[in-house]
LUMVO-439506 format. One line per field, with one value per residue (C-alpha): residue in three letters; x, y, z. Coordinates in steps of 0.001 Angstrom, whole numbers, plus 500000, padded with zeros to 6 digits. Layout:
! residues N
resn (ALA ...)
east (X ...)
north (Y ...)
up (Z ...)
END
This chain:
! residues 371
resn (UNK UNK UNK UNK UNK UNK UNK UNK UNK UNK UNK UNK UNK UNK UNK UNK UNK UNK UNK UNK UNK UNK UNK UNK UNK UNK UNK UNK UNK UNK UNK UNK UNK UNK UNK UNK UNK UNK UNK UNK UNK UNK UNK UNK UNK UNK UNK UNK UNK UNK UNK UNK UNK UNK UNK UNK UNK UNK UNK UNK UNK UNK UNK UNK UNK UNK UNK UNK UNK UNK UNK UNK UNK UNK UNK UNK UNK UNK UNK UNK UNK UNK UNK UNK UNK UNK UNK UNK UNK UNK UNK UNK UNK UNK UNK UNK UNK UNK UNK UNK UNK UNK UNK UNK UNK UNK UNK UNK UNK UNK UNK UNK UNK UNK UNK UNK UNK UNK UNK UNK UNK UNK UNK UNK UNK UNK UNK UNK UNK UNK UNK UNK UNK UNK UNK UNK UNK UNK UNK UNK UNK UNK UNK UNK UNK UNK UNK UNK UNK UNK UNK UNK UNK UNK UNK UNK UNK UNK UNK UNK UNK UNK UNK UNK UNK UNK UNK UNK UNK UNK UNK UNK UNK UNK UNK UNK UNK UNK UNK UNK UNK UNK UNK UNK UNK UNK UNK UNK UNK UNK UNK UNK UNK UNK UNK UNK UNK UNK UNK UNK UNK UNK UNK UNK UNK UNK UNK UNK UNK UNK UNK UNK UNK UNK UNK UNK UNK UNK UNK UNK UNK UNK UNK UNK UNK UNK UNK UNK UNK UNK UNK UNK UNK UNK UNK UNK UNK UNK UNK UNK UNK UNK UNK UNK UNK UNK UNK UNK UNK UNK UNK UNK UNK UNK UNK UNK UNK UNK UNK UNK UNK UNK UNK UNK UNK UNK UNK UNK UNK UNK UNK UNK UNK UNK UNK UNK UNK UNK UNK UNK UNK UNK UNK UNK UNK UNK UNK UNK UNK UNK UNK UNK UNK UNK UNK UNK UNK UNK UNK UNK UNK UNK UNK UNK UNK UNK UNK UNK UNK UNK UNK UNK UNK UNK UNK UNK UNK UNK UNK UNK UNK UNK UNK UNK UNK UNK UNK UNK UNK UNK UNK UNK UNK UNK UNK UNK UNK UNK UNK UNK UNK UNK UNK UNK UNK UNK UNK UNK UNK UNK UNK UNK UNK UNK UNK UNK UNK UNK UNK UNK UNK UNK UNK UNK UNK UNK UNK UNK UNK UNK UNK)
east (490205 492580 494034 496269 498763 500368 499231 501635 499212 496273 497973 498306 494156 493729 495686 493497 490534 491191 491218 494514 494512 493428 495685 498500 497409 497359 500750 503235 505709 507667 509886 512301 510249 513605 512167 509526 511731 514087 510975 510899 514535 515732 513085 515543 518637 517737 518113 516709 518803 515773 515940 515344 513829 511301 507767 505910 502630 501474 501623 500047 499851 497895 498877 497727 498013 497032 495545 493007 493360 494334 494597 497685 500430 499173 496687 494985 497002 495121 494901 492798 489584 488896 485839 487813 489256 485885 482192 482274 485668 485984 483074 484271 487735 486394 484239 487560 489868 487257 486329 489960 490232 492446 492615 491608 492719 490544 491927 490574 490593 488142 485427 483365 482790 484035 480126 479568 482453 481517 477886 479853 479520 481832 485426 488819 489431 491747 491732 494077 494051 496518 496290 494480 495477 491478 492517 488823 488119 491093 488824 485430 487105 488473 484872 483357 486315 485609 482075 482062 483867 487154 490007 493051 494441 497563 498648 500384 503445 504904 503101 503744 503664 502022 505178 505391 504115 504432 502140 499380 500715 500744 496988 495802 494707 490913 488449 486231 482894 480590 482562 483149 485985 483182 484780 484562 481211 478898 481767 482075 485048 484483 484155 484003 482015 480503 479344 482832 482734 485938 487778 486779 490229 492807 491144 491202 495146 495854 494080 496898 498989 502430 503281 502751 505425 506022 504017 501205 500888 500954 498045 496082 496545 494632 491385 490840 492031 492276 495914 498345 500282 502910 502915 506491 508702 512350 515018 516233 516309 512995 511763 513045 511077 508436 508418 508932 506068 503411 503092 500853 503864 505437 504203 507739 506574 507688 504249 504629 507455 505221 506536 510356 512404 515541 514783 515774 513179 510787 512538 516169 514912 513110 516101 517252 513919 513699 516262 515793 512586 514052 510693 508924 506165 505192 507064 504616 506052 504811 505643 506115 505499 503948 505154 504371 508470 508295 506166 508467 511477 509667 508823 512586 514061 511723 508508 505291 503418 503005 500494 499648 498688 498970 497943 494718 493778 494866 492685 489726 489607 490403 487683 485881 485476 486380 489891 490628 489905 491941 494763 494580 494580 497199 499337 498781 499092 502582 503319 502462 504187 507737 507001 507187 509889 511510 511115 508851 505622 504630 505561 507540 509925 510452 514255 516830 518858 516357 517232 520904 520976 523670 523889 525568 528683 529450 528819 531942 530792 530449 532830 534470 534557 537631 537789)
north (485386 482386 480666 483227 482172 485388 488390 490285 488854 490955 494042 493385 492707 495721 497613 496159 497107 500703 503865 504972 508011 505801 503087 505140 506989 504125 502717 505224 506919 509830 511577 508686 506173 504637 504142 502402 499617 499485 498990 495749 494747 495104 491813 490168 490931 489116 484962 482261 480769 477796 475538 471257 468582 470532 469181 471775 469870 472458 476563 479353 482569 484311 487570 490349 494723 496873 494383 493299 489455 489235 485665 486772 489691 490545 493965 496196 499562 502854 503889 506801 506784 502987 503253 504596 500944 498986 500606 498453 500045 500620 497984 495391 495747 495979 493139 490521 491683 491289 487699 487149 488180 491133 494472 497216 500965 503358 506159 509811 510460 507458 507328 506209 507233 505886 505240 503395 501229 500497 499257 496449 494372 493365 494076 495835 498783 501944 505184 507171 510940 513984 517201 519952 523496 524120 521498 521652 519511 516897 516954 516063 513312 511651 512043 510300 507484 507020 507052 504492 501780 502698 501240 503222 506361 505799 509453 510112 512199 511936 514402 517970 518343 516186 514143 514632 511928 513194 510699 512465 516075 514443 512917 516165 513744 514606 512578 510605 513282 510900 510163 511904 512193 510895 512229 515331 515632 516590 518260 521899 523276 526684 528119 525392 525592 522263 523189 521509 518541 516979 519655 518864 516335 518897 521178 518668 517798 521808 522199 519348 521511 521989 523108 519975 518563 516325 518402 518040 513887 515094 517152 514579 512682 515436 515560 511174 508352 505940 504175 506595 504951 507652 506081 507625 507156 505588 506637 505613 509615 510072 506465 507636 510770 508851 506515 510068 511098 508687 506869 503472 501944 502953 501947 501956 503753 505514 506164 503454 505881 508145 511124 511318 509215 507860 507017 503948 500928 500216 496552 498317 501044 498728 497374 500847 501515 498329 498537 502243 501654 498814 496880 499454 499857 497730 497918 497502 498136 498842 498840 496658 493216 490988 487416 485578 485443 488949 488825 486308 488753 491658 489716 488203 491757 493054 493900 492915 492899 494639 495743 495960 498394 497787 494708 494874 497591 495071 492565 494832 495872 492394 490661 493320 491735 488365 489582 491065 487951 485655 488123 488410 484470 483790 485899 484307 480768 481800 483117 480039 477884 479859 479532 475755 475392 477532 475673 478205 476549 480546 483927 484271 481264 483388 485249 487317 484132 482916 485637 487017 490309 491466 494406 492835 491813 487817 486047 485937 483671 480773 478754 477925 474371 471993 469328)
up (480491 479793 482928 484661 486904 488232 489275 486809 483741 484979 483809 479790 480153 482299 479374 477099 478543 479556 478255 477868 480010 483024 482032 482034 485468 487167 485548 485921 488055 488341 485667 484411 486152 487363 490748 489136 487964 490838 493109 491230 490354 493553 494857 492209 493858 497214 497385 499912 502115 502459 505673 504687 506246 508278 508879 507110 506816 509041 507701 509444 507919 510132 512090 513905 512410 515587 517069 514644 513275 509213 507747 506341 506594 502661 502534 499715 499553 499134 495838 494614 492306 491620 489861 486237 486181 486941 487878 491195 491906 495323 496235 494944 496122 499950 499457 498111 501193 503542 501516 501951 505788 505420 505921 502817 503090 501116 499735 500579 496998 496323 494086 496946 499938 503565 503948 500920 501350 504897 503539 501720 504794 507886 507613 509305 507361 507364 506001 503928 504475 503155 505450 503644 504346 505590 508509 509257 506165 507709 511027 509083 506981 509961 512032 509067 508783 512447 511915 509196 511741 510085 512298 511750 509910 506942 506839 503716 504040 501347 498951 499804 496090 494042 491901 487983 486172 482605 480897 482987 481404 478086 478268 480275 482525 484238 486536 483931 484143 485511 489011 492081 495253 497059 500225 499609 498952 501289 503189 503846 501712 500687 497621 495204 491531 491884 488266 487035 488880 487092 488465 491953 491592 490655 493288 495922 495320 494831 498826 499909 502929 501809 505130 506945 509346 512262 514858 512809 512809 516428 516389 514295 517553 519625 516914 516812 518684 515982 515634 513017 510565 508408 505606 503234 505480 503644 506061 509611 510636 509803 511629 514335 514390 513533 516630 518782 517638 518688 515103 515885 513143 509871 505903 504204 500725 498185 496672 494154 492787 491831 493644 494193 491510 491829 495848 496752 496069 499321 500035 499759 502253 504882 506488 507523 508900 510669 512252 513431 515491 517253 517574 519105 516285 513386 509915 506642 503045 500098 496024 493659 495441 492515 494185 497655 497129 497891 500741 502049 501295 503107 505909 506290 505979 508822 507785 509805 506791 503128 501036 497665 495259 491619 491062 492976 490213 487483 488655 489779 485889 484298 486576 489077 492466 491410 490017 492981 494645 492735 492648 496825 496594 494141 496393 499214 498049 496494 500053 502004 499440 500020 503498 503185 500653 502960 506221 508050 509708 511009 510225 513687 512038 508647 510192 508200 507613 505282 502917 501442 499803 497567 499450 502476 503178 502819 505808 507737 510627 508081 508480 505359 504128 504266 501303)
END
């Protein structure tokens, strides 16, 4: 595989070894894709303000989500139907984040099951879920998530209707015939012709509720007690709401600008958010961090932690489980090393005056220096 030394070179070999239909699933965005590139330009537009001659012999990355211990604030993002970028998919991505002491969300529209992924072995792991118009398939996926040891729900709010990725449109894109939404098998949804098993997928995102709203993360607090995380949300109003209505804490997305384009990018959004729930629940963001320098950024602008969805694919179908390792650990070692050459010894010492956006106004308290 050559020596790679940066997550972002695990995409060209993941192009290389796809088909391009799933390639191109997994890479794109909505319509223009400009949200696609301003998810990552806009990490570009924010600069250290690095603190010297600090003893930082000493780094701790370590941090708590809900409770639960992570090694560091870094996590796998949900992202549907791993198995069409390496056969282990899903297995071997639950395996490297537990390997790596942090916390993997599975997607609901996985190619393996909650089960399955649980039988990889110890491990703090949440669940991903859309509402479904039948809400009593919502109330047997999260009885199995709970089941399976699953520690908290990521409701995706996002996605009333699916967003237009036109590559998909162009490659009539289709679940690969020899995998499953894992999920949703077994489970009691209606009338479906199992016969066409590929077309369980665009069933399964057709049965998404377009009606959902805010008193239905409410209700979803009546059927389970796990913690609730709304994952979509990009504006102070709607944090707000958000922290009203019982949220555990708040995934800053924007789907990895695959739904809405021209929103803002996650780490331009996350200050607004931040600073609209006051502390009273966690912030978490996601899309396009590549870079520890961007976990650094996130963290400085807010955020109690971010996770990562792109890459992990890239890596999972360079290298299977031990891609996804590496990638986790590349991540992290970038991280800690910002942390140092940035005079933070924890991520309570990483503050907002280790960053400077271009965004804000010049810092007026300065004072200005006399020759």
């Amino acid at each position: 595989m050559g020596e790679i030394t940066n997550v972002m070179e695990f995409e060209a070999i993941a192009k290389q070894k796809l088909p391009k239909m799933v390639y191109d699933y997994y890479a794109s965005g909505a319509e223009d894709q400009w949200t696609l590139a301003e998810n990552r330009n806009a990490f570009s537009r924010i600069l250290f303000r690095p603190r010297i001659l600090i003893d930082v012999s000493k780094i701790d990355l370590s941090t708590t989500v809900l409770g639960f211990n992570i090694s560091m604030p870094i996590m796998v993002a949900p992202t549907a139907m791993q198995k069409m970028a390496h056969p282990d998919g899903e297995y071997a991505i639950a395996r490297a984040a537990s390997a790596a002491g942090t916390i993997m969300t599975l997607s609901s529209w996985g190619t393996s099951s909650v089960e399955e992924v649980a039988s990889t072995g110890p491990g703090t792991r949440f669940f991903q879920l859309y509402v479904y118009k039948d809400r009593n398939v919502t109330i047997q996926l999260v009885r199995r998530a709970e089941r399976a040891g699953f520690k908290a729900i990521a409701l995706t709010v996002d996605t009333p209707r699916l967003g237009r990725r036109e590559a998909d449109i162009k490659n009539r894109f289709n679940l690969p015939p020899h995998l499953s939404l894992k999920n949703f098998e077994g489970l009691d949804i209606g009338k479906l012709n199992k016969a066409e098993d590929s077309g369980l997928a665009s069933y399964v995102a057709g049965q998404v509720d377009r009606s959902l709203s805010w008193k239905d993360v409410q209700w979803l607090q009546t059927i389970t007690s796990l913690p609730i995380l709304v994952k979509g949300v990009i504006t102070a109003e709607d944090a707000k709401i958000a922290v009203q209505s019982g949220a555990a804490g708040i995934i800053v997305s924007n789907h990895g600008a695959r739904q809405l384009d021209y929103v803002p990018a996650t780490i331009m959004a996350l200050e607004e958010v931040v600073k609209a729930v006051q502390g009273r629940i966690p912030v978490f963001l996601d899309g396009g961090v590549r870079r520890g320098t961007d976990v650094f950024k996130a963290l400085a602008l807010g955020a109690s932690g971010v996770f990562i969805g792109r890459p992990i694919i890239w890596s999972l179908a360079a290298d299977g489980e031990a891609g996804v390792k590496k990638a986790l650990q590349m991540i992290r070692d970038e991280f800690e090393l910002t942390m140092a050459l940035s005079g933070c010894r924890s991520l309570k010492e990483i503050t907002r005056n280790h960053v400077m956006t271009d965004w804000e106004t010049p810092r007026a308290s300065l004072p200005v220096s006399r020759l």
